[in-house]
C-alpha positions as a Markdown table, in Angstrom:
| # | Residue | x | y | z |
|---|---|---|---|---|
| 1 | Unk | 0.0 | 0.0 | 0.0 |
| 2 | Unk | 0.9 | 3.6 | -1.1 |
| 3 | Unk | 1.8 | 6.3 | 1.6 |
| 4 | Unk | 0.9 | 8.9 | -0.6 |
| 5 | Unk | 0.2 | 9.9 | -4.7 |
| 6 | Unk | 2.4 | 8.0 | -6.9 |
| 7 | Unk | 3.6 | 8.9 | -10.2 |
| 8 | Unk | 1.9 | 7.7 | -13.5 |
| 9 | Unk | 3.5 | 4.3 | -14.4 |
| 10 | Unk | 5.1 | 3.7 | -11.2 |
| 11 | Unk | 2.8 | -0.2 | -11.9 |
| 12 | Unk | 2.7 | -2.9 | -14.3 |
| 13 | Unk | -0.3 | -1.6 | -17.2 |
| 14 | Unk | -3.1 | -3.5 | -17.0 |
| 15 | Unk | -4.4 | -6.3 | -19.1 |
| 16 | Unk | -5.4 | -3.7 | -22.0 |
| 17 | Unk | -2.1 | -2.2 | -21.6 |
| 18 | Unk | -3.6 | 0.9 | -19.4 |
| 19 | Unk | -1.7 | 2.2 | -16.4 |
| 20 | Unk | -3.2 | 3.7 | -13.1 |
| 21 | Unk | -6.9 | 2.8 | -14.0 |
| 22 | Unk | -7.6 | 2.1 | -9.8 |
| 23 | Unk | -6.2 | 3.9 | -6.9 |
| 24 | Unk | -4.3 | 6.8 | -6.3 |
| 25 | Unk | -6.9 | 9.2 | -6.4 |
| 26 | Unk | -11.0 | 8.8 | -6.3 |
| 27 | Unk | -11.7 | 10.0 | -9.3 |
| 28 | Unk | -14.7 | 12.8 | -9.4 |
| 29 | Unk | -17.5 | 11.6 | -11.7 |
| 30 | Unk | -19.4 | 14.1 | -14.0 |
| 31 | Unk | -22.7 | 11.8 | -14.1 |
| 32 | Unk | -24.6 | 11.2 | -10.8 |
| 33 | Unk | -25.1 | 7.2 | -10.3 |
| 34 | Unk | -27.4 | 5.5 | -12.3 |
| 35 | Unk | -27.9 | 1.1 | -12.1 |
| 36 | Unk | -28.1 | 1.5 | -15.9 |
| 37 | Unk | -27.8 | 4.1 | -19.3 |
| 38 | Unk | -31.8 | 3.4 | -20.1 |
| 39 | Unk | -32.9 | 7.7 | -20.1 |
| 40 | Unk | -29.6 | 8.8 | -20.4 |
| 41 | Unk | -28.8 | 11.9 | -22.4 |
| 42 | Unk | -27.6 | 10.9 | -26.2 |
| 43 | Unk | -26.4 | 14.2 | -26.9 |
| 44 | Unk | -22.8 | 14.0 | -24.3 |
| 45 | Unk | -24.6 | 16.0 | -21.8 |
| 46 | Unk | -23.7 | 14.8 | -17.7 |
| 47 | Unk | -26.3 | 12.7 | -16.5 |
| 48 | Unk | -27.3 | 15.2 | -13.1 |
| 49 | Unk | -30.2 | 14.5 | -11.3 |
| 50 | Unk | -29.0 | 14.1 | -7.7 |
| 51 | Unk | -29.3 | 10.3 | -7.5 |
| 52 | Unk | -27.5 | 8.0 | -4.7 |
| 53 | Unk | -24.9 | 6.0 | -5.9 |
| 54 | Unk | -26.4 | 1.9 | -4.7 |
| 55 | Unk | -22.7 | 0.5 | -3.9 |
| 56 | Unk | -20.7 | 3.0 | -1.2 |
| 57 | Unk | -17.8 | 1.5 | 0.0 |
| 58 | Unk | -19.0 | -2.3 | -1.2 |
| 59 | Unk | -22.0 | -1.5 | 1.3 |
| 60 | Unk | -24.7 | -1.8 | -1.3 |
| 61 | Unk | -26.4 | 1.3 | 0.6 |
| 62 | Unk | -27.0 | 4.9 | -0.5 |
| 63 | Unk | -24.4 | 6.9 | 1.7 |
| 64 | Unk | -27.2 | 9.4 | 3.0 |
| 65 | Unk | -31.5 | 9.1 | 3.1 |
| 66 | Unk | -32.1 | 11.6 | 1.0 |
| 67 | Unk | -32.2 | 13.5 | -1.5 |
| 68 | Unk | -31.3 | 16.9 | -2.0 |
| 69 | Unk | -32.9 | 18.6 | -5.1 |
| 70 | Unk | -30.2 | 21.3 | -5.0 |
| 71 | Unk | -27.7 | 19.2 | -4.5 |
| 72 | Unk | -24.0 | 20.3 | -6.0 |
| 73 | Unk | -22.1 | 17.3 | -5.1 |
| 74 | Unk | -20.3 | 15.1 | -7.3 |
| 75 | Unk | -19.9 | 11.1 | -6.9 |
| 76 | Unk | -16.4 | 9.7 | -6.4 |
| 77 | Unk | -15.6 | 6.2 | -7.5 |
| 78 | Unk | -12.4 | 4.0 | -7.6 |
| 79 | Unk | -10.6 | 4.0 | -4.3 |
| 80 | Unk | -7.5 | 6.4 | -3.4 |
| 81 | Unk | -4.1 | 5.3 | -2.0 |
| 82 | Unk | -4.6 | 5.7 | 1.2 |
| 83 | Unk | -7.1 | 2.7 | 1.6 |
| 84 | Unk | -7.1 | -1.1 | 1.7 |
| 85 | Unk | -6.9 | -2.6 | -2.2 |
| 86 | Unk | -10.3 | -3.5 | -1.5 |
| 87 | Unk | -11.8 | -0.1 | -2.5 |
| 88 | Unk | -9.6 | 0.2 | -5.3 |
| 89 | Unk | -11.5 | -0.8 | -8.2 |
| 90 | Unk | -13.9 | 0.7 | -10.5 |
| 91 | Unk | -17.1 | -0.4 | -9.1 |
| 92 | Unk | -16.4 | 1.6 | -5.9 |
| 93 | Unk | -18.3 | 4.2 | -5.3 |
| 94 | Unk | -17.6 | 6.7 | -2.8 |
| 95 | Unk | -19.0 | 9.6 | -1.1 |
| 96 | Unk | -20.5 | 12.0 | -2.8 |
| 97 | Unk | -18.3 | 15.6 | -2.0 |
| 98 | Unk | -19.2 | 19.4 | -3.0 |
| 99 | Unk | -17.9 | 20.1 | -6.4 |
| 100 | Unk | -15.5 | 22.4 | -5.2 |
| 101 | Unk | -14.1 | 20.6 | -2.2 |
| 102 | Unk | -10.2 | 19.9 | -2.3 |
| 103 | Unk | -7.8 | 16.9 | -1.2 |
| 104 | Unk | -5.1 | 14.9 | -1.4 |
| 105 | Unk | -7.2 | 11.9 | -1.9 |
| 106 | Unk | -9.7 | 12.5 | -5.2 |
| 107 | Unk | -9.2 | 14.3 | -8.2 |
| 108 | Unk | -9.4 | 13.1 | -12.4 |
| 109 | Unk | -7.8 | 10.4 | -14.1 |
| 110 | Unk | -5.9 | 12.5 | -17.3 |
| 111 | Unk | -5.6 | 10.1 | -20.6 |
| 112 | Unk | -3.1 | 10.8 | -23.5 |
| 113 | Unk | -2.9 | 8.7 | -26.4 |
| 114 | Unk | 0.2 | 8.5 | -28.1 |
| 115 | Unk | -0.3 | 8.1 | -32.0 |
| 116 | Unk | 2.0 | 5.5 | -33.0 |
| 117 | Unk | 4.5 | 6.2 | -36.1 |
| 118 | Unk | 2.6 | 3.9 | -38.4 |
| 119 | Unk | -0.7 | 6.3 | -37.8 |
| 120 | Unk | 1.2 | 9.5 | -38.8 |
């Protein structure tokens, strides 16, 4: 386990060749929870309508009663270094934090592509 942020490809890549797909950070979700993409906008807009996420912390439990129609939070998912390995994975949901709240512990996952030679 990590005592803090790591650099990117400090691990093996994954299966599909990615690196730091879980852990590190939580990573801030745009969309609010949804069990499926049946009513989900087609047109690239965020999915916001203030839902509980179903699996917090692999408790299959929404993390507070209610819901709050003015609600500026933003769902976490994927697990952060500073926990067991058992919350870092996708399917992890965390808390759901105010979109301007700071820490060491969530932030985004950045991709670059590199174009290989043959695709210049």
């Amino acid at each position: 386990r990590s005592k803090a942020t790591t650099p990117v490809g400090q691990f093996p890549p994954n299966p599909f060749g990615l690196y730091d797909m879980h852990g590190n950070v939580w990573e801030w979700c745009l969309d609010d929870w949804h069990d499926n993409y049946e009513d989900a906008p087609t047109d690239g807009n965020a999915w916001i309508d203030n839902n509980e996420p179903e699996n917090v912390n692999a408790k299959n439990k929404p993390y507070s009663a209610t819901n709050d129609e003015n609600n500026s939070n933003s769902r976490l998912r994927g697990g952060a270094w500073d926990l067991s390995p058992d919350y870092c994975r996708s399917a992890i949901r965390g808390i759901s934090l105010g979109r301007d709240d700071r820490d060491d512990t969530h932030g985004v996952r950045v991709v670059w592509v590199s174009r290989m030679k043959s695709e210049v």
